[in-house]
C-alpha positions as a Python dict, from the first residue, in 0.01 Angstrom:
ca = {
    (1, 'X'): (0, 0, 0),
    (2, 'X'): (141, -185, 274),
    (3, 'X'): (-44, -437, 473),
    (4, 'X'): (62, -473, 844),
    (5, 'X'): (107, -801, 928),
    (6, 'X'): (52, -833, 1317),
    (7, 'X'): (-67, -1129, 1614),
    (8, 'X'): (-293, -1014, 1908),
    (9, 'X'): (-216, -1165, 2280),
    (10, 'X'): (-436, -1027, 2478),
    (11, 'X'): (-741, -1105, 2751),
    (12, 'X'): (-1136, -1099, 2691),
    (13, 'X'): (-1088, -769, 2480),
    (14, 'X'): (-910, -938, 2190),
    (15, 'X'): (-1195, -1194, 2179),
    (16, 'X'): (-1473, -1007, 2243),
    (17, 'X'): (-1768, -897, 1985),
    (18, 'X'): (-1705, -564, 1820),
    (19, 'X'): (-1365, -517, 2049),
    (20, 'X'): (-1079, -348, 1858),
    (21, 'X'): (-937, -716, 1694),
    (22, 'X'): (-1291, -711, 1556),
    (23, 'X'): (-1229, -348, 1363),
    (24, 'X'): (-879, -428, 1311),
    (25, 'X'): (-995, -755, 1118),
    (26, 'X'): (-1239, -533, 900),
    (27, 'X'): (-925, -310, 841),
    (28, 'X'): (-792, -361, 468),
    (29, 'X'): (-456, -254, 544),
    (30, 'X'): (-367, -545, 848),
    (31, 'X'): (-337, -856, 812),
    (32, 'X'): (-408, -1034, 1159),
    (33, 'X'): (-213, -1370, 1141),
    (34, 'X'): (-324, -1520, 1452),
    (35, 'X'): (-506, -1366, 1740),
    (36, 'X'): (-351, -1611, 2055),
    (37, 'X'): (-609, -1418, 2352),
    (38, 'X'): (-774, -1572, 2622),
    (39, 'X'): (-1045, -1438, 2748),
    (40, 'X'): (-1061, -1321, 3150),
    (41, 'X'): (-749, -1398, 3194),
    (42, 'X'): (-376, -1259, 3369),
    (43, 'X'): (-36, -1229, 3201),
    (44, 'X'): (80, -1588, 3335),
    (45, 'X'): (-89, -1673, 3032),
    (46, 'X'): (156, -1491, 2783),
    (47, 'X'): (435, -1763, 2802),
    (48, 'X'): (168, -2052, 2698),
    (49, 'X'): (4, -1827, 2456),
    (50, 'X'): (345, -1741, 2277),
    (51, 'X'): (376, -2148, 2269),
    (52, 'X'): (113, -2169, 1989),
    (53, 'X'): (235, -1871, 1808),
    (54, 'X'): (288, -1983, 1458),
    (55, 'X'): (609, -1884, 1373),
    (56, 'X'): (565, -1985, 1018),
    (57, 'X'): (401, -1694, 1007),
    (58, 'X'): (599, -1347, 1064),
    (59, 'X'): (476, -1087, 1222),
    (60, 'X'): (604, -699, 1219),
    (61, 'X'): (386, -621, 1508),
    (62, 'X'): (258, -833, 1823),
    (63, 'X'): (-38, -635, 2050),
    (64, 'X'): (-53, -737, 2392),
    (65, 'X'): (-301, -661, 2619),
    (66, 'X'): (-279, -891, 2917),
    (67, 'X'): (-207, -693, 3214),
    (68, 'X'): (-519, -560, 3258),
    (69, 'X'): (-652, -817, 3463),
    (70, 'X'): (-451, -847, 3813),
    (71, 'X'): (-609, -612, 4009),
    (72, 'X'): (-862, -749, 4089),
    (73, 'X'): (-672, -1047, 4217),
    (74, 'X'): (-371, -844, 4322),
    (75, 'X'): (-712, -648, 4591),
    (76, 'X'): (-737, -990, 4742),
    (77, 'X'): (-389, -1105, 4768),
    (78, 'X'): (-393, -1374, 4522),
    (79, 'X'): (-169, -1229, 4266),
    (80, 'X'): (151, -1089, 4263),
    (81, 'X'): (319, -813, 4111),
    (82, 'X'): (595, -955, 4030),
    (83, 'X'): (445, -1246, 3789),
    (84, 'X'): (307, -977, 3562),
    (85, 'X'): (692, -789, 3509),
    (86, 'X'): (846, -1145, 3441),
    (87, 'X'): (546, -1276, 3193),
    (88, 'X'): (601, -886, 3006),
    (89, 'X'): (957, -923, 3054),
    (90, 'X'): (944, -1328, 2836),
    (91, 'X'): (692, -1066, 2561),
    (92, 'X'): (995, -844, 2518),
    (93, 'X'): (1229, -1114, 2458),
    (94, 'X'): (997, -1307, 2218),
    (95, 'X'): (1026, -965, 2054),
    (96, 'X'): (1330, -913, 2046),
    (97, 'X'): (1443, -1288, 1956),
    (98, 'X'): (1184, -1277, 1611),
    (99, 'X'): (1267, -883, 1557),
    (100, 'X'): (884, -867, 1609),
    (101, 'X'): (758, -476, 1717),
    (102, 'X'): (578, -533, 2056),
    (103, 'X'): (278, -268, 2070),
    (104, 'X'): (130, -281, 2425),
    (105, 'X'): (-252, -142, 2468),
    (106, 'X'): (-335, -10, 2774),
    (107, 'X'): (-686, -27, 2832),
    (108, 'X'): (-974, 86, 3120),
    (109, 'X'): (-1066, -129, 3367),
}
């Protein structure tokens, strides 16, 4: 059987204690190469993240999960809109550029 090599970018939920990288680790059939969250954070953090990506190691899949975030800073005007559609924009190209399959989660708030 195939095993599904994939990298997590994400926020607090990729990191977190019995969060879904958690069960994905405990899954036999994916292989997690690196899991490049940081916890509370916003998607300006995708382009630094992607920095320490090991390319070394291939992934088929990268899960992000970074713009889940903003609002909260986007309710007091200290975040713009705009940040998050460039940093997702630099994910699709990292994509594209390693023929990696981006898988984006969209989670609650």
């Amino acid at each position: 059987m195939h095993e599904l090599n994939i990298k997590i970018l994400g926020t607090s939920n990729g990191i977190i204690k019995g969060g879904y990288a958690a069960h994905l680790l405990e899954n036999a059939r994916v292989n997690v190469l690196q899991n490049l969250s940081i916890g509370s954070s916003h998607p300006t953090v995708i382009a630094h993240a992607l920095e320490r990506s090991d390319l070394s190691q291939r992934e088929e899949f990268l899960l992000l999960d970074v713009c889940v975030n903003e609002q909260r800073a986007m309710s007091k005007n200290r975040y713009e809109q705009s940040i998050s559609v460039s940093m997702f924009r630099h994910f699709l190209s990292y994509c594209s550029e390693n023929g990696v399959t981006p898988v984006v989660l969209l989670l609650p708030v």
